[in-house]
C-alpha positions as CSV (number, residue, x, y, z in Angstrom):
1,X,-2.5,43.5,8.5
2,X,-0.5,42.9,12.0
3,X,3.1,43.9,12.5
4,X,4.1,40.8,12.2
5,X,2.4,40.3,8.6
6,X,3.5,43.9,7.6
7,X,6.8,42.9,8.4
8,X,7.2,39.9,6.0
9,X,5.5,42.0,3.6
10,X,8.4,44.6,3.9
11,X,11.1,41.7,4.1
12,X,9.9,39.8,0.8
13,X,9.8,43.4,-1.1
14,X,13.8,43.9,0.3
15,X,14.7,40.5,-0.7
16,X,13.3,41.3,-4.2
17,X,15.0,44.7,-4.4
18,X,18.8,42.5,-3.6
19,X,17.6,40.3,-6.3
20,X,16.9,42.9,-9.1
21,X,20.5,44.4,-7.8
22,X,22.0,41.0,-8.5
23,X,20.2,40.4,-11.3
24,X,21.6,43.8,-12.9
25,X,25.4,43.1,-11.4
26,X,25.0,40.0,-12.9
27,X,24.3,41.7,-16.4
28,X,27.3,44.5,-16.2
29,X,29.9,41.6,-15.8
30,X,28.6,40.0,-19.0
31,X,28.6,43.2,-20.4
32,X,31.9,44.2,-19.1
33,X,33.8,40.8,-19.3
34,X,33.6,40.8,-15.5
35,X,35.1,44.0,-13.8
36,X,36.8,43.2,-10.5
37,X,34.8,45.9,-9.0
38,X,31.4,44.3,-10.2
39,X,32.2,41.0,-9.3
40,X,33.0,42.3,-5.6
41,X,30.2,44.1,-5.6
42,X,28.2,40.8,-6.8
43,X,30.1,38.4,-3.2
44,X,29.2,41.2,-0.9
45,X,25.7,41.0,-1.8
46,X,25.8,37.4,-0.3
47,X,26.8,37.8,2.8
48,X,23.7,38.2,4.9
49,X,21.7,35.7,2.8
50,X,20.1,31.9,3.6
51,X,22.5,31.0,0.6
52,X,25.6,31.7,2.6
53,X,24.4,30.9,5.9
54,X,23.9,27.3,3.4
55,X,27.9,27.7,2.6
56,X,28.8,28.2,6.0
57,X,27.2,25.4,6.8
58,X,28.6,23.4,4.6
59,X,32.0,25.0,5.5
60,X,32.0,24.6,9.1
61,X,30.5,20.4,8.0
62,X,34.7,20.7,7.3
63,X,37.1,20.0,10.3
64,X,39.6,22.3,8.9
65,X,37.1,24.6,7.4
66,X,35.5,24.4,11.1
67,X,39.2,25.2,12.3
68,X,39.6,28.4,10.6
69,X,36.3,30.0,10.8
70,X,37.1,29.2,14.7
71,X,40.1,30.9,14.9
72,X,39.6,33.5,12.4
73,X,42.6,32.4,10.6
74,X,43.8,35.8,9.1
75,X,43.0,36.8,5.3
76,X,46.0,36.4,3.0
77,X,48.3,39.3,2.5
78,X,50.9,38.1,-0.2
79,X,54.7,39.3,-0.8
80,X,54.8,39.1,-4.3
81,X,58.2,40.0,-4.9
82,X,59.3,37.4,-1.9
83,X,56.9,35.0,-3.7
84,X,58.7,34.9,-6.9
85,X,61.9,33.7,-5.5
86,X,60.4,30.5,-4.6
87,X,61.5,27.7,-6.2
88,X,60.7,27.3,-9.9
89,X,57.4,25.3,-10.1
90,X,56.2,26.1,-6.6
91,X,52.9,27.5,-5.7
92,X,54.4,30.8,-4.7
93,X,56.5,31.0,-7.8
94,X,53.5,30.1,-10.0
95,X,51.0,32.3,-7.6
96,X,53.2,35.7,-8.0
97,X,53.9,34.8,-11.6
98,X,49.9,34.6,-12.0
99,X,49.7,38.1,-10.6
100,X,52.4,40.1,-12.5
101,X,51.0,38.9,-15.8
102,X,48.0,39.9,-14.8
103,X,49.0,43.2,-13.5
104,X,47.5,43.4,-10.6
105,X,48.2,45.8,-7.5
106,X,49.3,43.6,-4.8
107,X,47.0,45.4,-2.4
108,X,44.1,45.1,-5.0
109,X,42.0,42.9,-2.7
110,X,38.8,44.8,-1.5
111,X,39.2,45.5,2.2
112,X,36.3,43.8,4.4
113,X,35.7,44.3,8.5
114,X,35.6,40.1,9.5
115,X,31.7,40.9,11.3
116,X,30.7,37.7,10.6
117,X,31.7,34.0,9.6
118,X,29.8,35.6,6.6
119,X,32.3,38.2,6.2
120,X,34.7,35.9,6.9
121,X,34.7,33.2,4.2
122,X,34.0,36.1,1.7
123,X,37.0,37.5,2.5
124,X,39.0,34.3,2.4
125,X,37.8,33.0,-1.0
126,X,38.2,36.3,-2.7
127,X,41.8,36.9,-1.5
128,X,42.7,33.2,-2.3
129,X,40.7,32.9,-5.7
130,X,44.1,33.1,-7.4
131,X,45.4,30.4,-6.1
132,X,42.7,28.4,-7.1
133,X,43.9,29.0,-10.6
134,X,47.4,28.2,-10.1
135,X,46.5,24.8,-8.4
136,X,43.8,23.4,-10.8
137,X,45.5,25.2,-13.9
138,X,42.2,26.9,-14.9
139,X,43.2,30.0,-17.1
140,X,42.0,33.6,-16.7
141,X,39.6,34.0,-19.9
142,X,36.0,33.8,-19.2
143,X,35.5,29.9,-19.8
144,X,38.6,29.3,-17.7
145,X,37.2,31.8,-14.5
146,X,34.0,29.9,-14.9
147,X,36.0,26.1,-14.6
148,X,37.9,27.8,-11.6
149,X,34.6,29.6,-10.0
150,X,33.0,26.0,-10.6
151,X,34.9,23.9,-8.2
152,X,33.9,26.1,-5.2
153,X,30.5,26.5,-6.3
154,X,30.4,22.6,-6.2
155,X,32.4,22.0,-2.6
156,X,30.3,24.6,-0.5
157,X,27.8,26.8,-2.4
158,X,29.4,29.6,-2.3
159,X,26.8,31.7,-3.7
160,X,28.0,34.4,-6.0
161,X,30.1,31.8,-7.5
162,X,27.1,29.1,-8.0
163,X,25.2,32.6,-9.3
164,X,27.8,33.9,-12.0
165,X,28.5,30.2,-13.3
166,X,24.6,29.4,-13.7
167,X,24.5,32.8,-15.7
168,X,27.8,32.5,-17.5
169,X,27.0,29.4,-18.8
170,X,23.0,30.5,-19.7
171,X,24.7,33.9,-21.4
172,X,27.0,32.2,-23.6
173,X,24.7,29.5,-24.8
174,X,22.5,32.4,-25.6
175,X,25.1,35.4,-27.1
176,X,27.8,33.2,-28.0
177,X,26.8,29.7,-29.0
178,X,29.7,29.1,-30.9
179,X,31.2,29.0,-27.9
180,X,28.7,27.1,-25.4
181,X,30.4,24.1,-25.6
182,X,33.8,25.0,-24.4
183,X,32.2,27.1,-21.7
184,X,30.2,24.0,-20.9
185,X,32.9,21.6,-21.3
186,X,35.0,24.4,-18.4
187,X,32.3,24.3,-16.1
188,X,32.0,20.7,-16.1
189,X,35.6,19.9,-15.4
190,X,35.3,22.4,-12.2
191,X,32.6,20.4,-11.3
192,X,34.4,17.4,-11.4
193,X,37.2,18.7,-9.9
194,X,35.1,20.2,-6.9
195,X,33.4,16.6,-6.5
196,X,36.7,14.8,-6.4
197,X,39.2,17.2,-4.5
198,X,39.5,18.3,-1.2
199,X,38.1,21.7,-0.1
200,X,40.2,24.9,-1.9
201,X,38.5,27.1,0.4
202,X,39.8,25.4,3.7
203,X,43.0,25.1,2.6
204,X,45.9,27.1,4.3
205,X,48.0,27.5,1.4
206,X,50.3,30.5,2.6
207,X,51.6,27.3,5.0
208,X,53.2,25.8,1.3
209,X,54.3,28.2,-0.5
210,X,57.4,26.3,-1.6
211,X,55.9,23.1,-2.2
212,X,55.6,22.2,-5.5
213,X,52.1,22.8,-7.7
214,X,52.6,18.9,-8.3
215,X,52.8,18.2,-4.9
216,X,49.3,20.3,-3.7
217,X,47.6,18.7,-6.8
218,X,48.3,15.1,-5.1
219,X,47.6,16.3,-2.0
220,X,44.5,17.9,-2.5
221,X,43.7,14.6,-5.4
222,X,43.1,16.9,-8.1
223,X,44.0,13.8,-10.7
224,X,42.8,16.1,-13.6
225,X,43.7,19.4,-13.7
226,X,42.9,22.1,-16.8
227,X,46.6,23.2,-17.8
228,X,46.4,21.3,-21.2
229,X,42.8,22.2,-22.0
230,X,42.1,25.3,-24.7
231,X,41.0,26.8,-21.3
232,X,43.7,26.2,-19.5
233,X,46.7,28.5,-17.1
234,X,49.7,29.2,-19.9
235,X,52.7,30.4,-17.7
236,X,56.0,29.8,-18.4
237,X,58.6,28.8,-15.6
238,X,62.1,30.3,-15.3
């Protein structure tokens, strides 16, 4: 065996070690319900893989999504409290709402050095994964994060998201059949949404805060979105 072969060799054997890790990630957040700290764990392992250079690909395809990657437009660092004195029915209204009744640290976004376009769009879809929710009125349960996780799965690939909704939706069927259908049902509605809408991930939302949720929803032509479904975002304005 050359250097060359042994190298392959030693190449295939890694890529099967990141796949028995993923594999096992992708177990604890069924286990766990799907731990922030799991499911961060789970993106990072994508980022120096064919299946995001495939994303990025499909990202940079994007004139805006070309844009940013270009320019290394910078990762979102919300205000909540300035947020939540936007006007009633807004995306920053509805976004900081999202976050307080979820009680989450403001700063609870993982940290990540922008190495790579990689890096990058990692870091940009996980800080504004949120928002997603807010604008295609997915809710926060597990059928709802899979509806939401679908519609960027569908638009670029993004790989942990295409990974945890092929095994969401395998696991429930299996565990939980009574609920399979409304998981499917979720998941097909992101879809649908992803086909349809323009891109969420090359989107510059912190440009419209104020605008109304209405407003993005006909912008981006999301004709459809999940607020009335069993599945869907339940927040109440004031």
């Amino acid at each position: 065996m050359d250097g060359s072969d042994a190298s392959a060799v030693i190449g295939r054997f890694q890529d099967g070690l990141r796949s028995i890790g993923r594999l096992g990630l992708l177990a604890a957040i069924g286990r766990s319900g799907g731990g922030l700290g799991q499911i961060a764990d789970l993106v990072d392992s994508y980022v120096d893989t064919p299946q995001m250079e495939e994303s990025l690909r499909r990202f940079r395809a994007l004139p805006e999504g070309r844009r940013m990657l270009e320019e290394r437009y910078p990762p979102l660092k919300p205000d909540i409290p300035q947020l939540a004195q936007c006007p009633s029915g807004s995306l920053g209204r509805g976004y900081a709402r999202l976050i307080e009744s979820l009680h989450y640290d403001p700063e609870f976004f993982r940290p990540r050095e922008l190495l790579s376009d990689g890096h990058w769009l990692t870091q940009r879809i996980a800080t504004t994964h949120d928002i997603h929710h807010v604008v295609s009125g997915f809710g926060t349960s597990p059928v709802g994060e899979n509806g939401v996780l679908a519609i960027t799965a569908t638009q670029i690939g993004f790989p942990a998201y295409v990974a945890l909704v092929a095994a969401s939706g395998l696991s429930r069927f299996r565990f939980h059949p009574q609920d399979s259908a409304a998981m499917a049902r979720a998941i097909a509605h992101g879809t649908s949404i992803g086909f349809s809408a323009a891109c969420f991930a090359a989107v510059r939302w912190e440009e419209g805060w104020d605008l109304p949720v209405e407003e993005w929803r006909q912008r981006l032509g999301i004709h459809q979105p999940a607020d009335q479904e069993d599945y869907g975002l339940k927040l109440r304005e004031v």
